[in-house]
C-alpha positions in Angstrom: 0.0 0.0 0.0 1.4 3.4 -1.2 0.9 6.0 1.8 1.5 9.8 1.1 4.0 11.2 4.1 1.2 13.8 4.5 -2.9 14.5 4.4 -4.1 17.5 5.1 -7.5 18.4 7.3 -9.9 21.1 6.4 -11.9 21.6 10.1 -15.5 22.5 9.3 -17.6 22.0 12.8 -18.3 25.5 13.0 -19.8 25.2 9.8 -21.0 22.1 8.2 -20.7 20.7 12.0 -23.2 23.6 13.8 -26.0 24.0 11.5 -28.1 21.5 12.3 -28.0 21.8 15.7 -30.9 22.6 18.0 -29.3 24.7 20.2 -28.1 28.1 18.6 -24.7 28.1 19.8 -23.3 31.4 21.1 -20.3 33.5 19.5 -18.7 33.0 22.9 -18.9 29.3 23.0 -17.7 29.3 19.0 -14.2 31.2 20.1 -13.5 29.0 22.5 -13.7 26.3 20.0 -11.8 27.9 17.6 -9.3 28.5 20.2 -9.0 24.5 21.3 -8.8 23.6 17.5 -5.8 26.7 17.0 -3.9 24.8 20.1 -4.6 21.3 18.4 -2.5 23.0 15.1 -6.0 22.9 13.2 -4.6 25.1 10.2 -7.7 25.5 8.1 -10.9 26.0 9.5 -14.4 26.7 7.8 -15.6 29.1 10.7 -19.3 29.8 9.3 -21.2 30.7 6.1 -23.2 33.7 4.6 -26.3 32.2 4.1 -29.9 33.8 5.2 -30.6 33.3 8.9 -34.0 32.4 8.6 -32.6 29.5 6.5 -29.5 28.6 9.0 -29.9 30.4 12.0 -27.1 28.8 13.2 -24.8 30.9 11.4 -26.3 34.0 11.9 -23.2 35.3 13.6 -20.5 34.2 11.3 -19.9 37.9 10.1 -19.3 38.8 14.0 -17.4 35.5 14.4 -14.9 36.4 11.7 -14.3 40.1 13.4 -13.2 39.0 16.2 -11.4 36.1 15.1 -9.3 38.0 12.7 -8.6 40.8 15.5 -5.9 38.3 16.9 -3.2 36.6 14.7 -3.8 33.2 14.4 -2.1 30.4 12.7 -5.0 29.2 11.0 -6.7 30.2 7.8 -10.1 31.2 7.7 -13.0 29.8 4.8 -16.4 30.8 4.6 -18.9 29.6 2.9 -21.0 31.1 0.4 -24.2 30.3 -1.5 -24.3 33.2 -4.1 -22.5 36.2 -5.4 -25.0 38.2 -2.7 -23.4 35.8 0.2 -19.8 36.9 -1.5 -20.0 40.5 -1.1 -21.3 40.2 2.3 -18.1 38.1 3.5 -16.0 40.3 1.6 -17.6 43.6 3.5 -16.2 41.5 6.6 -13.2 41.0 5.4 -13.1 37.8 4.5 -10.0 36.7 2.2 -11.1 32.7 1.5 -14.7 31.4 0.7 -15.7 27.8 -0.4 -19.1 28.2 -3.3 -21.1 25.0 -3.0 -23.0 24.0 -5.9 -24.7 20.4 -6.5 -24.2 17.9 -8.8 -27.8 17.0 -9.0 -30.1 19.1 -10.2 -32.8 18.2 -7.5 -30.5 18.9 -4.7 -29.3 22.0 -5.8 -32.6 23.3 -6.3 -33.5 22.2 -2.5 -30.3 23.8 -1.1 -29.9 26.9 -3.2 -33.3 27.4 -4.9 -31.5 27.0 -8.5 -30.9 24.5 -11.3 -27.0 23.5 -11.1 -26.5 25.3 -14.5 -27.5 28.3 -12.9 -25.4 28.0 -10.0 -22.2 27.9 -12.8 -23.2 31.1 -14.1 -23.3 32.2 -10.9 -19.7 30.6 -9.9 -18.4 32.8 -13.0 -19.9 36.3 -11.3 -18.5 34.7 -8.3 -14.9 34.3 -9.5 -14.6 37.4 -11.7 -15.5 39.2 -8.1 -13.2 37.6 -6.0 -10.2 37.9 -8.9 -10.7 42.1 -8.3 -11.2 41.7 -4.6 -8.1 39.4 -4.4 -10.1 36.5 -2.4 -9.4 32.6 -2.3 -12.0 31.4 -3.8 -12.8 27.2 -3.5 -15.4 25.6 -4.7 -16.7 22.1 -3.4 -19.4 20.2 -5.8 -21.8 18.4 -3.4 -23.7 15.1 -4.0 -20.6 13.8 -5.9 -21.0 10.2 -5.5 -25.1 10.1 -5.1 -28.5 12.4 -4.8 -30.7 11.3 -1.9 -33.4 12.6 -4.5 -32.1 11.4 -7.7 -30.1 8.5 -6.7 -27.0 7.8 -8.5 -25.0 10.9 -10.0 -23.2 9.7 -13.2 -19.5 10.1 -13.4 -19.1 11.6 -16.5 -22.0 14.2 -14.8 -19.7 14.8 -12.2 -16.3 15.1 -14.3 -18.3 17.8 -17.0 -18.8 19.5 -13.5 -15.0 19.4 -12.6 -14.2 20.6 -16.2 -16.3 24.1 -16.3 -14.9 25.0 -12.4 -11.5 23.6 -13.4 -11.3 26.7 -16.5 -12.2 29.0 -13.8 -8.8 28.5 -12.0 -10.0 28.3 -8.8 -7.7 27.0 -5.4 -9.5 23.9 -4.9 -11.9 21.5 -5.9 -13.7 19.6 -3.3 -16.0 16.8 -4.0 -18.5 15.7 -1.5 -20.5 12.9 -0.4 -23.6 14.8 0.8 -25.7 12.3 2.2 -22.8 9.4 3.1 -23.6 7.6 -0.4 -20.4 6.6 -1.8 -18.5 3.5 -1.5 -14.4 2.9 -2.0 -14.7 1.6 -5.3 -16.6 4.1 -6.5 -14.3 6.6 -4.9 -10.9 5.7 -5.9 -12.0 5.2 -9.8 -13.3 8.5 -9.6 -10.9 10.2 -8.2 -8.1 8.4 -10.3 -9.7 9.7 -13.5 -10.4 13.2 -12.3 -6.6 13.7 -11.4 -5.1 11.9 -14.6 -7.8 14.4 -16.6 -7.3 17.9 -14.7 -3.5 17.4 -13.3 -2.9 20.7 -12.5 -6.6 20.9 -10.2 -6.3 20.8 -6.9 -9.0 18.1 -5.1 -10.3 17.5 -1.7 -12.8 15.3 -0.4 -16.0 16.2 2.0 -17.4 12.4 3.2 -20.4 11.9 5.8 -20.3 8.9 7.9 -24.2 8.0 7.0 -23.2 4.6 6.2 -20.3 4.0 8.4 -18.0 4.1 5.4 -16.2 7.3 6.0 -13.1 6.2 6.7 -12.9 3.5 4.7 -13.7 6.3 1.7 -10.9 8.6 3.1 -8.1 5.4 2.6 -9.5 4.7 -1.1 -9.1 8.4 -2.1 -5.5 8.5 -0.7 -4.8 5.4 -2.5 -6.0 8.0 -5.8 -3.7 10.3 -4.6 -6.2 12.8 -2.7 -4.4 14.5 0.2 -6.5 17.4 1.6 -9.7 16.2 3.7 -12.9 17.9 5.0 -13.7 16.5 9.0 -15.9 18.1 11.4 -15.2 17.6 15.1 -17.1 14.9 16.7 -18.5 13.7 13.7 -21.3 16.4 13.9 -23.5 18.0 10.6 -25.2 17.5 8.0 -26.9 19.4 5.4 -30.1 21.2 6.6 -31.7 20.3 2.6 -30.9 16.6 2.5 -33.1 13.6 3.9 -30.5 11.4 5.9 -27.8 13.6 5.7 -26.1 12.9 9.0 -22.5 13.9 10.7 -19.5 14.4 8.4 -16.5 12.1 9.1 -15.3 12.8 12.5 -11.8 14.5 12.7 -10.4 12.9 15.7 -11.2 9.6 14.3 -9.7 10.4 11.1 -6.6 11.9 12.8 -6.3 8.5 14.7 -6.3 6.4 11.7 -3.8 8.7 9.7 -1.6 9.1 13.1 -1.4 5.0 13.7 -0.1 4.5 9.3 2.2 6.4 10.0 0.5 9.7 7.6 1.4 12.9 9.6 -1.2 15.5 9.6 0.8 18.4 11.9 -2.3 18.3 14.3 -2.0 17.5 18.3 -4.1 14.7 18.7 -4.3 15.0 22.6 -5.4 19.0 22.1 -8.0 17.6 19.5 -10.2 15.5 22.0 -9.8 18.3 24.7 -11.3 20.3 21.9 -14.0 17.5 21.1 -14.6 16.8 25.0 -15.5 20.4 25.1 -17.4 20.2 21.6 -20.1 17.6 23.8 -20.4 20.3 26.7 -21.4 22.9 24.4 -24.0 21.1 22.0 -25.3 19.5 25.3 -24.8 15.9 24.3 -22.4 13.3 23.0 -21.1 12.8 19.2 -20.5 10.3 17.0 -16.8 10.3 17.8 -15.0 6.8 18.6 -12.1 8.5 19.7 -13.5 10.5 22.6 -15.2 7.2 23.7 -12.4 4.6 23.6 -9.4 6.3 23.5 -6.5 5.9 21.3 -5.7 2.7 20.6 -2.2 3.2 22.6 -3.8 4.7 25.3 -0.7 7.1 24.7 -3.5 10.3 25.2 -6.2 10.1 28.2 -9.7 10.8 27.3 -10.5 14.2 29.1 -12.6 13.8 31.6 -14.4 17.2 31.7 -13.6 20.4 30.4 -15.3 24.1 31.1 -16.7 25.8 28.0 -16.4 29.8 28.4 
């Protein structure tokens, strides 16, 4: 088995991770998340999104999240996401310097999460780029229900790689395919994947799994073996997408720091400071997570499960 040196972890709890969440969780309790996943060497985190609050209420305070988060110097870079060119300019009044567009490859789900037909959404990526080219933002885009449509079922390939080729002419940072609703299976992953690369070799990709199914990790080791190195996780396996029937927690990071850590894959973050940060992660929602981690420990025992720890 050929294992990269290196995978790299895209944190999105505060994001993807938070929106579905009953309890609206406070801007205080979001910095002191941030804070824990800063200390665990977290370098990219997707702190919140510019979406209507009626629609995600949840993120409501993303704007005043981003102010005081970029008041100190941290170490970590900050994404936001955005539905629309409206969404855009709003980050960008904040400051905002990196933003993630999420578009669908099925038609259906795209019209349930963004209230348009996908084709519309690519002319709306295009107003998108050509505004964050002036502004001088990052702009990434990630192409959700890759790998399967809760609505329409199975999302053909070739669907998916005419997606990758109109965003690829765009030059934008990164491509991120996701598994919306947990649908996708190794096979399926690695083929895709391979072909993808070998057709667009100067794109950068990611990959966005949920756990729906249980096969998260097992996804995460076919696209390395494809040569995929960049990863989305949430913390404590939390999320899911507020427009999708069964869309259920996003592979959990500790678990997938865990798996990397024991191959031998180094992914620069503290694993012991990442389940203090998922131990307080359970105090703030209120309840446990999905995360096997915080449960049993690592499989060394080298890093004690925290036993409680005081949200601010």
């Amino acid at each position: 088995m050929e294992l990269p040196k290196k995978v790299f972890i895209n944190e999105v709890v505060l994001r993807d991770g938070l929106q579905l969440e009953k309890k609206i969780v406070s801007l205080n309790e979001k910095k002191s998340l941030f804070d824990q996943l800063t200390k665990a060497n977290i370098t990219m985190i997707e702190f919140g999104s510019f979406v209507h609050p009626k629609l995600v209420p949840q993120m409501a305070n993303s704007g005043d999240l981003y102010s005081d988060l970029s008041k100190e110097k941290q170490n970590a870079n900050l994404v936001a996401l955005v539905p629309n060119l409206k969404g855009t300019e709003k980050a960008h009044d904040y400051g905002v310097e990196r933003v993630n567009f999420v578009f669908s490859a099925s038609n259906t789900h795209n019209l349930q999460n963004v209230h348009k037909s996908t084709e519309d959404s690519l002319k709306e990526l295009a107003r998108i780029q050509d505004f964050c080219s002036k502004q001088d933002i990052t702009l990434y885009v990630t192409i959700a229900t890759a790998f399967g449509c809760p609505f329409e079922g199975e999302v053909s390939p070739n669907r998916v790689k005419s997606l990758v080729e109109e965003v690829s002419s765009l030059n934008v940072e990164m491509i991120t395919l996701a598994d919306t609703t947990g649908m996708a299976n190794p096979y399926q992953v690695y083929n895709l994947m391979k072909e993808v690369r070998s057709l667009y070799s100067n794109q950068q990709f990611g990959l966005h799994f949920h756990n729906t199914r249980g096969m998260g990790l097992s996804n995460i080791l076919a696209g390395i073996q494809a040569g995929i190195n960049s990863y989305d996780t949430a913390l404590g396996g939390l999320g899911g997408c507020p427009f999708a029937p069964g869309a259920t927690g996003n592979v959990c990071t500790e678990d997938v720091v865990h798996m990397l850590h024991s191959m031998g894959i180094d992914t620069g973050i503290r694993l012991e400071e990442l389940l203090v940060a998922s131990a307080l992660l359970n105090k703030i929602v209120e309840h446990d997570t999905p995360s096997y981690i915080l449960k049993a420990g690592t499989f060394d025992r080298k890093y004690p499960i925290p036993d409680s720890v005081s949200a601010q």
